[in-house]
Backbone as JSON, one array per atom type, in Angstrom:
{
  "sequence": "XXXXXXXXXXXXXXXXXXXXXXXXXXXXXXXXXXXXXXXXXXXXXXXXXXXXXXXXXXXXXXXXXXXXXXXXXXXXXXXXXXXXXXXXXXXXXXXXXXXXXXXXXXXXXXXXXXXXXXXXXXXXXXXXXXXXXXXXXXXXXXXXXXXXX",
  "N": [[18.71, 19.17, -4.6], [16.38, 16.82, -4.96], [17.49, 12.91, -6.35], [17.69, 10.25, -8.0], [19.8, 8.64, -7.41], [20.78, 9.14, -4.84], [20.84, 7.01, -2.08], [18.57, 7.35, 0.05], [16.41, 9.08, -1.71], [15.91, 7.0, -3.29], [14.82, 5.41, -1.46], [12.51, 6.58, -0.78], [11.19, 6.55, -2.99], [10.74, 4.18, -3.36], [9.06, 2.99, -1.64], [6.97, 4.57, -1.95], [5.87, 3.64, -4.14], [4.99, 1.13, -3.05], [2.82, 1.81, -1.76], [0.76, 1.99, -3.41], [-2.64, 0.86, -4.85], [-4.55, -1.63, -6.08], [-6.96, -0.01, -6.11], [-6.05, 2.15, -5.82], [-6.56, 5.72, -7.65], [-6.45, 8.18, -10.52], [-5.23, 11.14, -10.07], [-5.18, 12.82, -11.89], [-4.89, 12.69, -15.6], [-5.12, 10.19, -18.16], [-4.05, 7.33, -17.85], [-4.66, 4.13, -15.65], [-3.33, 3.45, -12.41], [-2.16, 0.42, -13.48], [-1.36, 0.93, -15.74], [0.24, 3.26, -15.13], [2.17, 1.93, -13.58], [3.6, 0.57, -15.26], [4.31, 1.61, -17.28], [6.03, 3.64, -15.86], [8.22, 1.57, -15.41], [8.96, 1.0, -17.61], [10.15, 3.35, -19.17], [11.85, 3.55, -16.95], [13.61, 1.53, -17.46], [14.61, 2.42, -19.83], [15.98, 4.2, -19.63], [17.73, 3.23, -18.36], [18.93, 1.47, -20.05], [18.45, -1.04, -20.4], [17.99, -4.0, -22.63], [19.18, -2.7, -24.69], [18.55, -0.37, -26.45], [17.8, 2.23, -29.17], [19.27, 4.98, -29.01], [17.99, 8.06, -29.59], [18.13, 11.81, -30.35], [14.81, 13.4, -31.18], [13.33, 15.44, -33.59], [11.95, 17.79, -32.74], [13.18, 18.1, -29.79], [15.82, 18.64, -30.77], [15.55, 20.99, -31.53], [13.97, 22.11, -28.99], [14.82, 21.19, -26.51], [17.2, 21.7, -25.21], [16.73, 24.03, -23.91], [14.71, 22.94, -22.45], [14.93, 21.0, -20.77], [16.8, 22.6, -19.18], [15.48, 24.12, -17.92], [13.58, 21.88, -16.27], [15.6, 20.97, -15.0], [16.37, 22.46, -13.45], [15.6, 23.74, -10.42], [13.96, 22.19, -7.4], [10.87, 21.79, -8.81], [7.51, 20.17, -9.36], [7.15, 18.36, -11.9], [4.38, 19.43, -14.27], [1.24, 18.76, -14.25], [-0.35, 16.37, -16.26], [1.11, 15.83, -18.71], [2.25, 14.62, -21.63], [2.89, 11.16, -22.65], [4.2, 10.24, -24.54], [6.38, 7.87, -26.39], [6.15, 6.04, -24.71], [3.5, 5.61, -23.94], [0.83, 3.0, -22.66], [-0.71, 0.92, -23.88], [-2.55, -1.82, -23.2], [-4.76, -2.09, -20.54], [-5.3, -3.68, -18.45], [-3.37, -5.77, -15.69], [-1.03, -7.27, -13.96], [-0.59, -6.25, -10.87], [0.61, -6.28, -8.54], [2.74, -7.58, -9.35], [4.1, -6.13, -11.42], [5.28, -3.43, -9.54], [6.33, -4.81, -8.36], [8.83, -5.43, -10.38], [9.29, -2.48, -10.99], [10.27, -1.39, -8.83], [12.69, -2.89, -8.77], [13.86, -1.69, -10.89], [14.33, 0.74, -9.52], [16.02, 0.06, -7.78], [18.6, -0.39, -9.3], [19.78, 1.53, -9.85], [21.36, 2.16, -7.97], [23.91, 1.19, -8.95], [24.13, 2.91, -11.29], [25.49, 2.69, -14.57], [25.05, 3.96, -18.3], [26.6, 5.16, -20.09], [25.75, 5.68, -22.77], [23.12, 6.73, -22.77], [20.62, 8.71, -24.32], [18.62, 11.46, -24.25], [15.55, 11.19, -25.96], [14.32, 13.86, -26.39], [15.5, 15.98, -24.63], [18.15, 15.4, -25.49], [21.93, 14.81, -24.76], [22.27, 14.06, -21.69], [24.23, 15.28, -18.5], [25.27, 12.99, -15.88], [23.84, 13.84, -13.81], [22.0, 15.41, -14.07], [20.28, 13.76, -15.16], [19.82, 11.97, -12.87], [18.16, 13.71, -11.48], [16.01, 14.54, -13.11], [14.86, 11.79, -13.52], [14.23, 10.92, -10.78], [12.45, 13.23, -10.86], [10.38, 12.4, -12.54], [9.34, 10.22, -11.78], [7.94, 10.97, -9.24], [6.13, 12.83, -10.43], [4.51, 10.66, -11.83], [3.86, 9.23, -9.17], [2.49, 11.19, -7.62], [0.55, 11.64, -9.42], [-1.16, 9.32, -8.53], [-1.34, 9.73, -5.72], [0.03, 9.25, -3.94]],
  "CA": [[17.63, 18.54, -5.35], [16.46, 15.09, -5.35], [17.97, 12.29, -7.12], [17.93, 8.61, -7.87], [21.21, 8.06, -7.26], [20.74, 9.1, -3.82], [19.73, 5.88, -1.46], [17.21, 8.04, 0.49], [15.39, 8.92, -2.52], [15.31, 5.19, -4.61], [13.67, 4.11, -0.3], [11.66, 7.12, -0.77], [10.43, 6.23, -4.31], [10.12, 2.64, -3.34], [7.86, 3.2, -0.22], [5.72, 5.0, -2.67], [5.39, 2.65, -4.85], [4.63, 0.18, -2.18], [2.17, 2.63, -1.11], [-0.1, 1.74, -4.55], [-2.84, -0.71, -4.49], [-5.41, -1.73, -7.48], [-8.27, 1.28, -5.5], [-5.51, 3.77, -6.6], [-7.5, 6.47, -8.5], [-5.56, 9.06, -11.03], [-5.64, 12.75, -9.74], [-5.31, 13.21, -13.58], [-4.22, 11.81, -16.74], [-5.59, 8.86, -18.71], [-3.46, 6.04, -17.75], [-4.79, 3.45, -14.57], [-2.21, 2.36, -11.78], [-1.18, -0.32, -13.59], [-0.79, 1.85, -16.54], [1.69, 3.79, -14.78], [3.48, 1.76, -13.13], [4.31, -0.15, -16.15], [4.84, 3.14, -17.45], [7.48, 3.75, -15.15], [9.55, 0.58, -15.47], [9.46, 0.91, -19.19], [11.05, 4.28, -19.25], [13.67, 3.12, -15.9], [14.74, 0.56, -18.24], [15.04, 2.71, -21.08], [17.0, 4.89, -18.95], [19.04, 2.21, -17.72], [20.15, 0.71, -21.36], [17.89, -2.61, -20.85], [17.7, -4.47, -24.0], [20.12, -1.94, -25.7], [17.5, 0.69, -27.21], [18.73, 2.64, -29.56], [19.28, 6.73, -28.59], [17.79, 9.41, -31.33], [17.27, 12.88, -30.42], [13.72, 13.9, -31.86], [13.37, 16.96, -34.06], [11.62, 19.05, -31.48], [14.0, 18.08, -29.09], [17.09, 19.41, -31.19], [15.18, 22.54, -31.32], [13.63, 22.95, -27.75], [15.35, 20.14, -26.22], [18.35, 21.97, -23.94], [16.08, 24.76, -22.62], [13.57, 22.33, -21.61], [15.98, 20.24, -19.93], [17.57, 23.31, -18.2], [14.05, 24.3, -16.83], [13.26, 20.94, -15.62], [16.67, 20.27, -13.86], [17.31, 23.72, -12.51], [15.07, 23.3, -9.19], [12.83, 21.06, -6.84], [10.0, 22.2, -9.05], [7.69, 19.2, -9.91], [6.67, 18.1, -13.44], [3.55, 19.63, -13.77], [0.05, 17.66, -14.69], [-0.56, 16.26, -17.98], [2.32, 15.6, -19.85], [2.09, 13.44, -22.6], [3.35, 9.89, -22.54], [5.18, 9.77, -25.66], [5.95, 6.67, -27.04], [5.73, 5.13, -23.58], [2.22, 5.08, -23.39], [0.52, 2.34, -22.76], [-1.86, 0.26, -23.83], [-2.93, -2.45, -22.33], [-5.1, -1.73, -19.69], [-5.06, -4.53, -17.3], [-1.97, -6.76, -15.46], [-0.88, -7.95, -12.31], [-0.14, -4.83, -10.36], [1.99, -6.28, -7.54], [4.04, -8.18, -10.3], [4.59, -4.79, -11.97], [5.42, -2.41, -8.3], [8.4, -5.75, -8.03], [9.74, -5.16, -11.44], [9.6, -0.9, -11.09], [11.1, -1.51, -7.74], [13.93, -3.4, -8.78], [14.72, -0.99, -11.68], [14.48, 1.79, -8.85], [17.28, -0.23, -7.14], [19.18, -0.27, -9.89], [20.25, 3.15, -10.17], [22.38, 2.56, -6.83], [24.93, 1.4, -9.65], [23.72, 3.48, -12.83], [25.84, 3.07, -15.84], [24.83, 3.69, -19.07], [27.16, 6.36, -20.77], [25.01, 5.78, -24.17], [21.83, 7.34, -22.79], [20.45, 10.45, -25.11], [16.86, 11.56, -23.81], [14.51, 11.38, -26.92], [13.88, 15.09, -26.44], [16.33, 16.77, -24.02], [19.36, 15.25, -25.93], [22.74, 14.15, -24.36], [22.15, 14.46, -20.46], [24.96, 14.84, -17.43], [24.62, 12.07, -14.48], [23.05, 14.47, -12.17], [20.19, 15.79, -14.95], [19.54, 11.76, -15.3], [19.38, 11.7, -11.34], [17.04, 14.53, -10.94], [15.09, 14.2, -13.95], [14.26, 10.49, -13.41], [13.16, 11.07, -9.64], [10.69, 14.09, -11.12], [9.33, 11.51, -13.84], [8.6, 8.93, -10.95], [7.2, 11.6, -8.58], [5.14, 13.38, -11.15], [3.49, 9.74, -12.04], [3.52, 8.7, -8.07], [1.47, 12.06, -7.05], [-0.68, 11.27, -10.3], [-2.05, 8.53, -8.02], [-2.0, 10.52, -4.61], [1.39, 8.68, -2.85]],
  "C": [[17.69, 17.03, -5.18], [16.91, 14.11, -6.16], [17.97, 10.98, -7.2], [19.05, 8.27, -7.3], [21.64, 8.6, -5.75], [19.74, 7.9, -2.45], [18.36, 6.05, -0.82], [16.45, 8.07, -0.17], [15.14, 7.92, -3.02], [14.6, 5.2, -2.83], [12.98, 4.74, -0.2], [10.49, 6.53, -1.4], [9.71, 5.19, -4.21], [8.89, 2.13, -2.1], [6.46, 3.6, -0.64], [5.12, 4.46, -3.54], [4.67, 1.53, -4.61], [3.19, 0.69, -1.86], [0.78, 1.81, -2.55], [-0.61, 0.5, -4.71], [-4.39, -0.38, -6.14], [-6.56, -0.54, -7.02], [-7.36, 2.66, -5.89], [-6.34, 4.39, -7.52], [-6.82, 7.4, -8.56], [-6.08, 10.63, -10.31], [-6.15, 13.32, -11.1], [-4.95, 12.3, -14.41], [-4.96, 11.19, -17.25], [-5.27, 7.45, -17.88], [-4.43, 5.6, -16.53], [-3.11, 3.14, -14.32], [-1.43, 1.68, -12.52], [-0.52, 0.31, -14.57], [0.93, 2.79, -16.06], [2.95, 3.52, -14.14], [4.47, 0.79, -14.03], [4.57, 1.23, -16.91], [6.47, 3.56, -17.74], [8.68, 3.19, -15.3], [9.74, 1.01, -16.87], [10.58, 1.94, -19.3], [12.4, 4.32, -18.47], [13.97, 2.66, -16.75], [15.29, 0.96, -19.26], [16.31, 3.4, -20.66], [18.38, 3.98, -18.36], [19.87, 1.64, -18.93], [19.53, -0.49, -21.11], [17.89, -2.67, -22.16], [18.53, -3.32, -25.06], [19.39, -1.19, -26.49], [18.86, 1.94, -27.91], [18.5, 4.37, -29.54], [19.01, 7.53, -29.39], [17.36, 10.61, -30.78], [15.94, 12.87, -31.49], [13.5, 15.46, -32.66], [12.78, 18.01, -33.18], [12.85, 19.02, -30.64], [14.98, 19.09, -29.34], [16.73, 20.98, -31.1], [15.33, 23.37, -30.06], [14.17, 22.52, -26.53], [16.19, 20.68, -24.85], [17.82, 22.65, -22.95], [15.13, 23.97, -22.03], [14.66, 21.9, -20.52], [16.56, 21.06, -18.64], [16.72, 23.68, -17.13], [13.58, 23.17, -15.85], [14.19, 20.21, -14.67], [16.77, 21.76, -13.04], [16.85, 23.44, -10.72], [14.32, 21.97, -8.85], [11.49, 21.18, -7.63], [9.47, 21.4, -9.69], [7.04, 19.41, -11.11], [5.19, 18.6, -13.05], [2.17, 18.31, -14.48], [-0.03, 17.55, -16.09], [-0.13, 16.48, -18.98], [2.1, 14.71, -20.77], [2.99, 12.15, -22.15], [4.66, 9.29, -23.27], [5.15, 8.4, -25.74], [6.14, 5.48, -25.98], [4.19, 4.65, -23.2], [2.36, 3.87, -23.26], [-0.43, 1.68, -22.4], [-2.5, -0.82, -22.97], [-3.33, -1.99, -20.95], [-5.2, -2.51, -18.58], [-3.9, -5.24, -16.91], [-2.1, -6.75, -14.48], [0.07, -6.87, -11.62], [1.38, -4.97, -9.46], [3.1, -6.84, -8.49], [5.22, -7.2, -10.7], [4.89, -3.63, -10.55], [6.66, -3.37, -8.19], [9.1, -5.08, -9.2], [10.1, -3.4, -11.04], [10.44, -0.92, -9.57], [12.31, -1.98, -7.86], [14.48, -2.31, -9.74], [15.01, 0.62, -10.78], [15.83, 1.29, -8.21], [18.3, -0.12, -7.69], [20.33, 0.91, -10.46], [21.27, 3.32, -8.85], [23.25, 1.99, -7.63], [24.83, 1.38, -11.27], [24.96, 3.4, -13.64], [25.8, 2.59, -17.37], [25.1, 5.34, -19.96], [26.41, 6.66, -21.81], [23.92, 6.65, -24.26], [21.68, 8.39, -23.09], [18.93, 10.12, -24.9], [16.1, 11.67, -25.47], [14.43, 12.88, -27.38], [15.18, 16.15, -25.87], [17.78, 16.83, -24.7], [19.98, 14.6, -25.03], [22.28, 14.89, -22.53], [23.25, 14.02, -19.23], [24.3, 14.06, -16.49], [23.79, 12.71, -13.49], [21.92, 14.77, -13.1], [19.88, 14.21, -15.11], [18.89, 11.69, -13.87], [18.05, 12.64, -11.19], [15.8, 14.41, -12.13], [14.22, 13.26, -13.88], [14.05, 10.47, -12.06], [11.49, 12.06, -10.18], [9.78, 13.34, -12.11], [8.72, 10.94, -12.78], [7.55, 9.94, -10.11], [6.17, 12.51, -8.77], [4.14, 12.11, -11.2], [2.62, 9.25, -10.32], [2.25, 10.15, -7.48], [0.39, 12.41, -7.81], [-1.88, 10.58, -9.7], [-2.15, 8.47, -6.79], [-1.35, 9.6, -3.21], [2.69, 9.27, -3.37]]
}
């Protein structure tokens, strides 16, 4: 399976990202481009431990939380369309696109030396390094084939 923490995939990810220009148009969803690719960084960084966020399972989570998790790491199988956002949405609808494709690019680089033992998914709960790796490629590649790269 794919993984961030494999260099191939972050020059995959980042090719695809490159790939995205303000004429991008969603396959689905709500969000615009820039929408998602600020999106994206928000959640890398959350994933990464920027700014020290603080980790809470969610009451669904604790419930449904492990089998999701187990379903969504077991194979290559991608996220499917029209997931919610959770409390990543976001608003703001306009910004400076290439500004935002540098920043999500650098937090894609970042993951060639991931650590952030603290990180508990919102929903899934406490997650091993490899469900972080594969998880957080299928987030990016669910949003990147949102906008048809």
């Amino acid at each position: 399976m794919k993984t961030v923490f494999e260099p191939s995939t972050r020059s995959e990810l980042i090719d695809r990202v490159n790939l995205l220009t303000e004429n991008s148009n969603r396959l689905w969803g709500k969000m615009n481009v820039y929408q998602m690719a600020k999106h994206c960084t928000i959640w890398f960084e959350w994933v990464l431990g920027k700014d020290k966020p603080v980790y809470k399972v969610d009451f669904l989570g604790k419930l449904f939380g492990r089998m999701a998790l187990k379903s969504n790491t077991k194979d290559d199988k991608p996220i499917g369309k029209n997931m919610p956002a959770g409390k990543f949405a976001i608003k703001e609808k306009e910004g400076d696109l290439k500004q935002q494709q540098m920043v999500l690019i650098k937090c894609i680089e970042e993951f060639e030396n991931y650590d952030n033992p603290d990180f508990v998914h919102d929903f899934f709960g406490q997650m091993t390094k490899d469900q972080i790796g594969v998880f957080s490629y299928k987030h990016a590649d669910h949003h990147l084939r949102q906008f048809g790269v």
